[in-house]
C-alpha angles and dihedrals in degrees: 000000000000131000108224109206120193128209127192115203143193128165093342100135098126089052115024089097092051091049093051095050095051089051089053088048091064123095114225092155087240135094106256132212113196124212123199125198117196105203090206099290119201094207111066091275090137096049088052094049085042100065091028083072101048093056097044117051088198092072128086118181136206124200115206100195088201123038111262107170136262090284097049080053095047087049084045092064 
């Protein structure tokens, strides 16, 4: 069984690395796939998550091209 774990963001940019290793730090006794949504950040959010998924096969990364909100994010997901 995985845990799917499911992230909005939005202009997170500065702190979206540290966030997903915490997530990753944490013991669920699972294995854990984790889904970012990226509710069309202005601040290179989506570079960041870009190359963040290509680094890191547990990611897996949504892009919203208008803002939608956090639970358009969350159903995105």
């Amino acid at each position: 069984m995985k845990l799917s774990i499911v992230i909005p963001v939005y202009n997170e940019a500065a702190t979206i690395s540290q966030i997903v290793d915490l997530v990753r730090s944490v013991d669920v006794g699972m294995e854990k796939e984790i889904l970012l949504v990226d509710d069309c950040s202005r601040d290179g959010t989506r570079e960041v998550l870009e190359k963040m998924a290509k680094e890191s096969p547990d990611l897996q990364v949504r892009f919203h091209e208008a803002n939608q909100g956090k639970g358009a994010a969350l159903r995105t997901g």
